[in-house]
Structures are given as C-alpha cells and as structure tokens.
C-alpha positions in Angstrom: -0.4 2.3 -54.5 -0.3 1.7 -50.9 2.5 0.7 -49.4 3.8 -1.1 -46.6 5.7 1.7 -45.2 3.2 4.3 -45.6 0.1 1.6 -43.9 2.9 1.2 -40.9 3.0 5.2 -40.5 -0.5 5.8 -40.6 -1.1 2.8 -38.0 1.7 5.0 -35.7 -0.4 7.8 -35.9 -3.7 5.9 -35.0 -2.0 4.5 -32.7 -0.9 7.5 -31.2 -3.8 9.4 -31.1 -5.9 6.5 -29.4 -3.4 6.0 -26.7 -3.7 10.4 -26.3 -7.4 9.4 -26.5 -7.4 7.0 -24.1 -6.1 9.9 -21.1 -9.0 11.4 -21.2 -7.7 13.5 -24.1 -11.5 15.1 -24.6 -12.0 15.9 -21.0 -9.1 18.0 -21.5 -10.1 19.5 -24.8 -13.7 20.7 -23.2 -11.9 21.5 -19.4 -9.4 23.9 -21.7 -12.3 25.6 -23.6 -14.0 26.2 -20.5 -11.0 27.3 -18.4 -10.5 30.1 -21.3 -13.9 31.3 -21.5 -13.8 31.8 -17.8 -10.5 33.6 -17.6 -12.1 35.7 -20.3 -15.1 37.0 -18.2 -13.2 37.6 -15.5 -11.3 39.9 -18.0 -14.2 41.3 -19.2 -15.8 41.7 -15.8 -12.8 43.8 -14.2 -12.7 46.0 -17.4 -16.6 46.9 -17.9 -16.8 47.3 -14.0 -14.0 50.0 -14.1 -15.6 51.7 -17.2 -18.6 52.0 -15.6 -20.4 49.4 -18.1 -22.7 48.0 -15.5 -25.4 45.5 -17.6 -22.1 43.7 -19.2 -20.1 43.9 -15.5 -23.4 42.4 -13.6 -23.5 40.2 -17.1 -20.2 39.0 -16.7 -20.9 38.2 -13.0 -22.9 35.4 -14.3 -20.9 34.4 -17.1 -17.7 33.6 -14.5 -20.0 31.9 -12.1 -21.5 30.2 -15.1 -18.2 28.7 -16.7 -17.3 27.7 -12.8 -20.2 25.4 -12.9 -18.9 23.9 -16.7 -15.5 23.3 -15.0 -17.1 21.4 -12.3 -19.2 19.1 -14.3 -17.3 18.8 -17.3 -15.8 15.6 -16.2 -19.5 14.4 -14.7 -21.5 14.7 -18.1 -21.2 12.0 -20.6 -22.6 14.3 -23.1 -20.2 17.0 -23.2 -21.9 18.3 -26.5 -24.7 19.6 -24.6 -22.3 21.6 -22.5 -21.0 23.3 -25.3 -24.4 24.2 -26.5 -24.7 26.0 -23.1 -21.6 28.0 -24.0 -22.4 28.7 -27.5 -25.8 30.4 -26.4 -23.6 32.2 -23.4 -21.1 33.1 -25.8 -24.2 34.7 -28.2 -25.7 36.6 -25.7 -22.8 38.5 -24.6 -21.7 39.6 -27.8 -25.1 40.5 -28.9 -25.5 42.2 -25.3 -22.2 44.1 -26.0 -22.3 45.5 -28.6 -25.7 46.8 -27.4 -23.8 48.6 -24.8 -20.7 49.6 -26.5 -21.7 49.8 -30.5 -19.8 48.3 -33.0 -16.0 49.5 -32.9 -15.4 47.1 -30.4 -16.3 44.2 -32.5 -18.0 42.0 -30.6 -19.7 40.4 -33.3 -16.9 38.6 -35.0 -17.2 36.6 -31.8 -20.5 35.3 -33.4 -18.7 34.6 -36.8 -16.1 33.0 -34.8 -18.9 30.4 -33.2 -20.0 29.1 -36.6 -17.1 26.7 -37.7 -17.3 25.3 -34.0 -21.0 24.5 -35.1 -20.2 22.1 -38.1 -17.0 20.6 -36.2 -19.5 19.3 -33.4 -19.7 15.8 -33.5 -23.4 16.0 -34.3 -25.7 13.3 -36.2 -27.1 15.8 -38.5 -25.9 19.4 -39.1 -29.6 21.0 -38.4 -28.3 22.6 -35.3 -25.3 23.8 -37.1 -27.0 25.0 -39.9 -29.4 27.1 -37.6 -26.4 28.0 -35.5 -24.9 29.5 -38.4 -28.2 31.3 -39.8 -28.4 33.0 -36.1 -24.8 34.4 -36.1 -24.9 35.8 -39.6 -28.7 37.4 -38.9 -27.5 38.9 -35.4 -24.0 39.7 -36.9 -25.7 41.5 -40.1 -28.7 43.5 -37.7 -26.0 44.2 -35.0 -23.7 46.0 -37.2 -26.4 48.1 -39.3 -28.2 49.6 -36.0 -25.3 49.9 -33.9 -22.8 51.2 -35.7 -24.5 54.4 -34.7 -23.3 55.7 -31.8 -26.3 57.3 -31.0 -28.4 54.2 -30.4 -25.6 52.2 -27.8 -26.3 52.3 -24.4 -22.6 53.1 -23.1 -20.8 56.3 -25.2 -17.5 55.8 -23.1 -15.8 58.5 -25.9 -12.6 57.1 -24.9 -10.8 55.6 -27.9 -8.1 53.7 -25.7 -10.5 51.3 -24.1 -12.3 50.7 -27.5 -9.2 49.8 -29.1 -8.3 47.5 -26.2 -11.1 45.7 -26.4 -10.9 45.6 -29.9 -7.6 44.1 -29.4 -8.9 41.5 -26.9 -11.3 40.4 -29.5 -9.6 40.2 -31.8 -7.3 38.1 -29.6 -9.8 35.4 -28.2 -11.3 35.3 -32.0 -8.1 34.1 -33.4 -7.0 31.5 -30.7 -10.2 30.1 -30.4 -9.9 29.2 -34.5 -6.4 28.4 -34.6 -7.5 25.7 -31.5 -10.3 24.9 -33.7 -8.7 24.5 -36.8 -5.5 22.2 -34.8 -7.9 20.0 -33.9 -10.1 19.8 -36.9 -6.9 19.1 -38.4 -5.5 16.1 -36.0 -9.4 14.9 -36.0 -9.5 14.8 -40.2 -5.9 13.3 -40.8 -7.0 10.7 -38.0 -10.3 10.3 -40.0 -8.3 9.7 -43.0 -5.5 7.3 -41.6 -8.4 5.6 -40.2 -10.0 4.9 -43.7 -6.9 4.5 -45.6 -5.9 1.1 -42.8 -9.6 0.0 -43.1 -10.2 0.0 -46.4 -6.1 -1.9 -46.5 -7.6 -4.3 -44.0 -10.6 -4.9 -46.1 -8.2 -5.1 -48.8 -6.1 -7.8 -47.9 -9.5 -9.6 -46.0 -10.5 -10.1 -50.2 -7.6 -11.1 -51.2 -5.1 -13.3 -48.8 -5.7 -16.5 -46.8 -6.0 -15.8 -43.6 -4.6 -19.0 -42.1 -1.3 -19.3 -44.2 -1.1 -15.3 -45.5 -0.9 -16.4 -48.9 -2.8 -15.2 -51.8 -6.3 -16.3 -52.1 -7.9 -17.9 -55.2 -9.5 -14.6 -56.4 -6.2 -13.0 -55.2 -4.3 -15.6 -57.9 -7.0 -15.6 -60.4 -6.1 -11.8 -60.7 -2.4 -12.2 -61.1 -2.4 -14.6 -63.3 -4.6 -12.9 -65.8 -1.8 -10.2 -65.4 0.7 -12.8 -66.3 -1.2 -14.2 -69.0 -2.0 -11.0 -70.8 1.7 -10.1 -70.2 2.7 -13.2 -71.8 0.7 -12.3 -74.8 2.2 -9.1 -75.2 5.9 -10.1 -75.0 5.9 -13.8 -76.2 7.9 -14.6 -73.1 6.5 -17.8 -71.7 5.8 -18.3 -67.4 6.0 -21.1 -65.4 2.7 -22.4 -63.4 2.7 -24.8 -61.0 0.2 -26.5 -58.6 1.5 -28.2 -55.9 -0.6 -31.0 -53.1 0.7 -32.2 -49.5 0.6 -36.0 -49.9 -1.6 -38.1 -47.3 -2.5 -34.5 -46.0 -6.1 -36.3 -44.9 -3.6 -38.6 -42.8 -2.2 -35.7 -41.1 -5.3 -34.2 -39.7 -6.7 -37.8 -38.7 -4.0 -38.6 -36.6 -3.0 -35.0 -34.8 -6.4 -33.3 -35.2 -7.3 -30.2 -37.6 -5.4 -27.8 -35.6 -2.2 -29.2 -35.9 -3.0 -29.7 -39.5 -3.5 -25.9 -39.7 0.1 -25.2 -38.4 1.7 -27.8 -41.5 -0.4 -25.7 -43.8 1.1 -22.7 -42.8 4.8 -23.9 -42.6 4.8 -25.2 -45.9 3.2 -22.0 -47.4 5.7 -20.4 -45.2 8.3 -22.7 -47.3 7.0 -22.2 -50.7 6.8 -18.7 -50.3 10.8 -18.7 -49.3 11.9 -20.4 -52.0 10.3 -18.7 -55.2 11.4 -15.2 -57.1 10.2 -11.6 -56.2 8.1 -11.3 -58.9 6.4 -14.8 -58.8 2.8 -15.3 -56.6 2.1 -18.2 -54.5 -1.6 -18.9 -53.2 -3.4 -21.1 -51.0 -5.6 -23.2 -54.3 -7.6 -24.6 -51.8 -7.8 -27.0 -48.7 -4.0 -28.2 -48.8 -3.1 -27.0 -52.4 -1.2 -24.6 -53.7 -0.4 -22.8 -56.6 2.3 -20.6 -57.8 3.2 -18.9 -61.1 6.6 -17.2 -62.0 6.3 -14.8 -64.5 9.1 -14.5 -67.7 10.3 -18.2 -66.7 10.7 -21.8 -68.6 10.1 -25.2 -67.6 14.0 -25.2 -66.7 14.4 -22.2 -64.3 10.9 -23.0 -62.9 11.9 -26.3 -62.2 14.9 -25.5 -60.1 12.8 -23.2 -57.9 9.9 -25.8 -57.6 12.9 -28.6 -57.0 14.3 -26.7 -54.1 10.8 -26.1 -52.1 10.3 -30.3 -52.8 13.8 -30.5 -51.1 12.9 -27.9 -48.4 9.5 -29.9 -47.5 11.3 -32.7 -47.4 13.8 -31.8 -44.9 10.9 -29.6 -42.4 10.7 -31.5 -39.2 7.4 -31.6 -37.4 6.9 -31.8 -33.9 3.6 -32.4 -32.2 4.4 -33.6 -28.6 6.4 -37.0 -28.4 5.6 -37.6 -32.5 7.9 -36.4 -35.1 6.8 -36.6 -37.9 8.2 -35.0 -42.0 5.7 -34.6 -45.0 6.0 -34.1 -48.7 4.3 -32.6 -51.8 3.6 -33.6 -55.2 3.6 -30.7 -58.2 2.7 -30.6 -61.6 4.4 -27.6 -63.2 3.3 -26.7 -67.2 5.5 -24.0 -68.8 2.8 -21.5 -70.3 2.3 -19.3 -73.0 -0.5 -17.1 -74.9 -1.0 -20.1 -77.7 -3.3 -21.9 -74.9 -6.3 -20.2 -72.8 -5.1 -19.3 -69.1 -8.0 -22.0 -68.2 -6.6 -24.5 -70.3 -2.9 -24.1 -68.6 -4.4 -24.4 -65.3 -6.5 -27.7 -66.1 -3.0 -29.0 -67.7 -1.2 -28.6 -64.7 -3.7 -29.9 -62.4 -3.4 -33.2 -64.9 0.3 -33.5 -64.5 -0.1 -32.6 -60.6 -3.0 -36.6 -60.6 -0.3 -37.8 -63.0 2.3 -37.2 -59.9 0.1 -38.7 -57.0 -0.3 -41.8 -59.6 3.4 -42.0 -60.0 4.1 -42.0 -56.4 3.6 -38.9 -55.0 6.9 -37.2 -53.0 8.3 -34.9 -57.0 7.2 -32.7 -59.4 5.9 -34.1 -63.0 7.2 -31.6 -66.1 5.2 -33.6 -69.0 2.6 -35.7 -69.8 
C-alpha cells in the first residue's frame, strides 16, 4: 500500500527536480555535452596534427569550430533535440573517418556503439529515428571493423604502438563518461517519471474516493468500507456500529449566510466527527449535509458514547460569520449491525431511526425504534 510517508517523499523529489528544472537545468545538460565534445576535438586536433594525421587534424578543425557554434546557440534554439542530431551525425563521421585513417586498434568505433543508447533516451515522439540511428551504428560498426582491421587498407600506418594505445585510452575514456552521464540522467529522469506516476495515480486515487470540500470519505469511498465491515462481521460474529448523522435546519443556514459560509459549517463539523471517532472507524460525507460513520467490532453501547460526544462537540462549536454568532446541531440514528440483516437493510434502518430523530425534535441520537 501506499503510504503517506512514502507519497510525501516522492513529492520532495518532484519537487526537487522541478525547482533544478526550473534553472535552466536542460540548458546546462546540452551546454555540458557540447562543452565536452569540444574540448575533445581540440584534443584530437593537437594529437592528429602532431602525428602527421592530416584529413582527421583539418577534420577536427571543423569539428572545434563546429561545437563553438553549438555553444553559442544552445541557449537560442527551443528545439535543442535537433542540436543533438547535428552532433550525433558529427560524432559518426569522425569515427567512421578515423578509423579510416588509423584502422581499428584505436577503437574508434565503440564511439558509434556508445551513440545508440543516447538515441532511445531522446525525448522523441516515436523511436523511428532511434531505431535507424541504431541500425547505422551497428552496420558502420560491423563494416568498419571487418575491412579495417587490416592494416594494409588504413590510410595513416603510424607503426607506433604508444600513440595507438593512447588513443585507445582516450576512447575508451570519453566512451565511458559519456554513458555513465547518460545512464545518471536516464536514471534521475526514470525515478522522476515514476514518482511522477506513483503521486498521480495517489491524486486520482483519493479524487475517486474523498469529498473534496470536507476531506471525508465519499459515498463510493464508504460503500467500499462498509462491505469490508460487513463481510468482516460475517466472518467473526462480532457486531459494528453504523450511524448516519443530519445538521438540523442546515437549509436555514445557507439561506441566511449564503452557500459559502454553509460550505465552511460543513467542513467544521466533518472536521468534528472525524475527531471524535476510533482509528479504525470511517466517517463520510452521505451527501449534501449528511454524514455517515461506521465503527467496526463495536455495540450499540460503545458506539453510543462516541456518537454522544461528537452531539456534545457540535453543540458546543461556535460559529462566527461577521457580527452573527451563531451554534448548530445534528440529529443521528445509530443501528448496532450484524451479518443476520443485508448491509442495505442496516443502512435503510438507520436512516429510519435518523427521520424518527428529526420527528422527535431534532438536536440527539435515536438507538431504537
């Protein structure tokens, strides 16, 4: 079940991650990503320059100049997606282009395997683009590594092991933090995404099932708990106490200080009812200014001390609207149930003793017939 506590938590977190959100959170997500990729090429550029590598150095030329143009108008394009697109095929090309030059040892193409689970985390509508994304990576990936694993065919044969294994190494590097980034915020993003749906579908929740002006259960709310009770009752013997209570001359109420000031009695005295019964009972708003409330494992005599002290507590309640003060009271009718009579017919038997009540003069609680 979920609880109270663990709805408060995931709230926090929402919470949290909106407010993040709401600095500009993504701007710095895409302004990072670019910021990296362009301290990369520089890399790259100062390292196939002084090898000699010329297509990747003049390559690399326009990859830095390329990612200073993302930086620029990262913050100036509402569709950032596309941006990353731009990078994606930039980020294709140069491996595809290296590992032309240089062969295979330097292992440029797990930078291609690394570009497929940033396809499917891409906000997109569909996953076509992803899905063809991922079909280019793993064709290039697979042809790339059965020509040019031959030395022979490459371009650049720098027969120097060290700068092969360094830029294995850097690789290897950029590869890894570029999925653990990836996989931090996948993470964040799906706990979010499940937070999210966990305090909805709570919200929705409690939208079926409590009053919304006086936080009580709701008829359908009731109707549910009391078949619990009933079948309960069944099952043990024990008897319950049901009770359905009416605010007297509530019709007077609303004529003389209007319907909104009738709405804040309602939700005092369901405020009051509420206060005054056991943990395990349930109190709902029956409908328009009646309530009902049924106390599981209980008999006409502790019921009645419960439903005698919230008659007392009404009572007592002082109501203020401007210069007027003004008290009300409440009439119950309170049947002691068990599993010998239909739930239905325990309800209609306490909605009789509640008439009996507003016959006898309104302002108690009527225990028999």
């Amino acid at each position: 079940m979920y609880s109270k506590q663990e709805y408060e938590k995931d709230m926090q977190f929402i919470a949290k991650i909106n407010n993040l959100a709401s600095r500009k959170l993504e701007y710095v997500a895409y302004y990072f990503g670019f910021v990296s990729c362009l301290l990369a090429h520089v890399m790259y550029l100062f390292i196939f320059r002084h090898y000699g590598v010329y297509v990747m150095a003049y390559f690399n030329i326009f990859s830095v100049i390329f990612y200073i143009a993302m930086i620029g108008i990262v913050k100036k394009v509402e569709n950032k997606i596309n941006l990353v697109y731009a990078s994606i095929a930039e980020i294709i090309v140069h491996a595809s282009l290296a590992t032309v030059c240089l062969g295979w040892k330097p292992d440029f193409g797990m930078l291609l395997l690394m570009l497929i689970p940033i396809g499917f985390l891409m906000p997109n509508k569909t996953h076509r683009i992803s899905i063809l994304l991922m079909l280019t990576d793993l064709a290039l990936y697979g042809y790339l590594r059965y020509v040019y694993s031959d030395a022979s065919k490459i371009l650049y044969n720098l027969d120097d092991n060290i700068i092969t294994t360094i830029l294995y190494f850097i690789n290897f590097t950029i590869g890894s933090v570029v999925l653990i980034y990836i996989t931090t915020i996948y993470t964040f993003l799906n706990h979010y995404t499940q937070c999210k749906l966990r305090v909805q579908n709570e919200q929705l929740r409690v939208m079926a099932t409590i009053d919304p002006l006086t936080k009580l259960k709701n008829r359908r709310a009731i109707n549910d708990e009391m078949k619990k009770v009933y079948d309960e009752s069944k099952e043990t013997g024990n008897t319950y106490v049901l009770a359905i209570g009416d605010i007297d001359d509530f019709k007077k109420i609303n004529d003389t200080y209007g319907h909104d000031y009738g709405d804040i009695v309602l939700k005092e005295i369901a405020g009051i009812i509420g206060g005054n019964v056991p943990v395990l009972a349930s109190v709902a708003r029956w409908g328009g200014e009646e309530f009902l409330l049924v106390i599981p494992s209980c008999n006409i005599e502790k019921g009645a001390k419960y439903i005698e002290k919230i008659l007392s507590e009404v009572r007592s309640h002082t109501f203020n609207k401007g210069d007027n003060v003004f008290k009300v009271t409440m009439t119950f009718g309170v049947i002691e149930g068990n599993a010998g009579s239909s739930l239905e017919k325990n309800i209609s038997h306490a909605d009789t003793r509640l008439y009996k009540g507003k016959n006898n003069g309104k302002n108690h609680a009527e225990y028999t017939d």
